[in-house]
Rosetta silent file (secondary structure, phi, psi, omega in degrees, C-alpha in Angstrom):
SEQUENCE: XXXXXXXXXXXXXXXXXXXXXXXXXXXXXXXXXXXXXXXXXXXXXXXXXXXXXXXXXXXXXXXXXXXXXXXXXXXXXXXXXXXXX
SCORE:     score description
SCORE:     0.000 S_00000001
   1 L     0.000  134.644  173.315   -7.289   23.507   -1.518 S_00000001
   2 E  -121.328  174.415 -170.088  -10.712   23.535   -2.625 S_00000001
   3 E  -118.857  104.379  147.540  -12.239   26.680   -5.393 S_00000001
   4 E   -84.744   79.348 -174.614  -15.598   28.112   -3.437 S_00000001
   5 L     6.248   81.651 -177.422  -16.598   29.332   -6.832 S_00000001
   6 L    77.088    3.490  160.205  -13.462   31.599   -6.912 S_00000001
   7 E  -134.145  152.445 -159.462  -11.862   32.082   -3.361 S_00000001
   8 E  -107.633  120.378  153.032   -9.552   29.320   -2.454 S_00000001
   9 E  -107.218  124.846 -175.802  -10.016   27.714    1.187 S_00000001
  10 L  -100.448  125.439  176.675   -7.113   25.845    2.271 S_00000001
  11 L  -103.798  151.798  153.788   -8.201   22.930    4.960 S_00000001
  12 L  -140.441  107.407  -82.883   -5.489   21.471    6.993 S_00000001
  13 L  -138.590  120.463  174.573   -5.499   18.738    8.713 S_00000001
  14 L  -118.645   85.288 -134.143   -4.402   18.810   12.152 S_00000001
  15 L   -32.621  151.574 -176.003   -3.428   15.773   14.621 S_00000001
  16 L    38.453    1.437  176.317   -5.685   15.903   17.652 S_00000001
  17 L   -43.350  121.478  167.519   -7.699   18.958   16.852 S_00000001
  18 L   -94.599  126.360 -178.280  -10.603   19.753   18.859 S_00000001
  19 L   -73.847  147.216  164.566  -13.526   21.118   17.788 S_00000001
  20 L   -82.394  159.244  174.262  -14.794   24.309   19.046 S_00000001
  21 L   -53.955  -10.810  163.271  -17.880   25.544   20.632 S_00000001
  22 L  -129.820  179.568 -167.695  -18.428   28.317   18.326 S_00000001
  23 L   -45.502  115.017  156.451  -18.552   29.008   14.461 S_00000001
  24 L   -82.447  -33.732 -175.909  -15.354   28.557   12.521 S_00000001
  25 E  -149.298  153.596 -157.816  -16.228   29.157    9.141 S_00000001
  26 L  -161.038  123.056 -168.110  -19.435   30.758    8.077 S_00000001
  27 L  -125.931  155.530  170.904  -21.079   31.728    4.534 S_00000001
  28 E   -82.523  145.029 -168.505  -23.666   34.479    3.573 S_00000001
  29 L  -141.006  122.551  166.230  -26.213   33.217    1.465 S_00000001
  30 L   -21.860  -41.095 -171.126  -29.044   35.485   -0.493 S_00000001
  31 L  -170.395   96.026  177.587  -32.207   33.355    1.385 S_00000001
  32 H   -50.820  -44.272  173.917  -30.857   31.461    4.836 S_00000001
  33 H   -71.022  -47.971  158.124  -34.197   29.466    4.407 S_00000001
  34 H   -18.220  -79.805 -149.264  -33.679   28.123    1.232 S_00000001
  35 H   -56.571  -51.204 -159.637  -30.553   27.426    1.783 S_00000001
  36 H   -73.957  -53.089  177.459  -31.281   25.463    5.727 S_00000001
  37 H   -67.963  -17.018  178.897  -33.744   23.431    3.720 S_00000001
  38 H   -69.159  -38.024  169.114  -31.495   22.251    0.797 S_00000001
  39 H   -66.499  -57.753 -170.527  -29.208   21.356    3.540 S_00000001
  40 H   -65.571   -9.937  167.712  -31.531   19.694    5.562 S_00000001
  41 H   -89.894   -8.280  134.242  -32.768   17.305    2.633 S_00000001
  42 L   -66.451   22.513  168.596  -28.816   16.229    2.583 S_00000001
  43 L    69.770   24.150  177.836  -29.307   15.305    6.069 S_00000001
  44 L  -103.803  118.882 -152.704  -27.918   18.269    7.451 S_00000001
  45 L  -117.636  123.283 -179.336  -29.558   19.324   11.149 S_00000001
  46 L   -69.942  159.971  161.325  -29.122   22.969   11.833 S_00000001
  47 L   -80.138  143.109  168.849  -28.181   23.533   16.050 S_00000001
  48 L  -104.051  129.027 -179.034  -30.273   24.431   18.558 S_00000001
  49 L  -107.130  120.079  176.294  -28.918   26.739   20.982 S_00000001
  50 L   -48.596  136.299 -179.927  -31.373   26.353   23.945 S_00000001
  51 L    97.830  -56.183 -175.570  -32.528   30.531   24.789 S_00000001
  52 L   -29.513  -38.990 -166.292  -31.662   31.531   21.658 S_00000001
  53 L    77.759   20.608  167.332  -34.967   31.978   19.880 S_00000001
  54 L   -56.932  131.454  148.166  -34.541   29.977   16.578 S_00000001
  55 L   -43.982 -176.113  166.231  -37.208   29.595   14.388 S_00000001
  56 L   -95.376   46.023  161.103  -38.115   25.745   13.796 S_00000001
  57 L  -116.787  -48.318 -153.892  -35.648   25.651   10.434 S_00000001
  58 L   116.994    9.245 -178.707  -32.617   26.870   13.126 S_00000001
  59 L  -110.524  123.323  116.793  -32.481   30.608   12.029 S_00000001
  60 L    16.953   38.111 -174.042  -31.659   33.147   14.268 S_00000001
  61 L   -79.088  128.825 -140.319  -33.158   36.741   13.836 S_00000001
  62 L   -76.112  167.051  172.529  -31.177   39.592   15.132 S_00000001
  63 L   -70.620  -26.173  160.158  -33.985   41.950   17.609 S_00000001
  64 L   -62.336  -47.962  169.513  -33.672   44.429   14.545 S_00000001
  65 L   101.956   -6.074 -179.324  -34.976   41.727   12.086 S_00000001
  66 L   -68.870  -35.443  172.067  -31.503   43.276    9.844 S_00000001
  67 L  -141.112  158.710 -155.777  -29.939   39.690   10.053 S_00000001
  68 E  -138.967  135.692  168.019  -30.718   35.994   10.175 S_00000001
  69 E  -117.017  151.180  170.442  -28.062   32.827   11.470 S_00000001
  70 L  -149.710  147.493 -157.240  -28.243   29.361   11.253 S_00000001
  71 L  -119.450 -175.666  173.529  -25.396   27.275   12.876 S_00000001
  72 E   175.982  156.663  173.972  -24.760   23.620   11.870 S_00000001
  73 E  -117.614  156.766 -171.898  -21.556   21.288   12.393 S_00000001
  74 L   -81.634  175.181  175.419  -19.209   19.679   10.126 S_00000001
  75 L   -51.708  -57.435  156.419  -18.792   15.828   10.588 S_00000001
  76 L   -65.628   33.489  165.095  -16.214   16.651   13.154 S_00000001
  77 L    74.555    6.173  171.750  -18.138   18.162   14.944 S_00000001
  78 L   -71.804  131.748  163.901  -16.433   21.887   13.812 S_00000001
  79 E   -62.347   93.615 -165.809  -19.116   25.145   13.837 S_00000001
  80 E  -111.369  157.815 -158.859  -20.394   26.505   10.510 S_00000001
  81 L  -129.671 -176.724 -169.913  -22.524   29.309   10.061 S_00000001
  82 L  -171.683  122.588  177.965  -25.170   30.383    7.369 S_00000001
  83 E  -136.379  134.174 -157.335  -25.782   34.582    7.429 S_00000001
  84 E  -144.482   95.446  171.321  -28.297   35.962    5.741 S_00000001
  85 L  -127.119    0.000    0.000  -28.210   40.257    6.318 S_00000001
């Protein structure tokens, strides 16, 4: 169990688990660019989805301009999100 400053995520760890091709777990954050750069000076490199239209950070803006994603993977290769609406 870990505390994400006050809701409880339970990981569990499961023999032979693959990761998937999209987003498993995903958090909203007040200002996605902040946030993509704090990560990336902890060595963390947002995905590129080829088509997509990412900025050069890795964010996402919906055709409304109402919401912004950035994808990224855990060390095993599992799909995390960043949402910024």
């Amino acid at each position: 169990m870990y505390d994400l400053d006050g809701v409880p995520l339970r990981v569990t760890e499961v023999p032979g688990h693959l990761a998937s091709a999209h987003p498993v777990l995903g958090w909203q954050v007040p200002d996605i660019a902040a946030t993509v750069r704090a990560l990336a000076a902890k060595g963390v490199a947002m995905t590129i989805y080829e088509g997509m239209g990412q900025d050069a950070l890795g964010i996402w803006t919906s055709p409304d301009g109402a919401a912004k994603v950035a994808f990224f993977a855990d060390p095993d290769g599992n799909g995390l999100s960043l949402t910024q609406a």
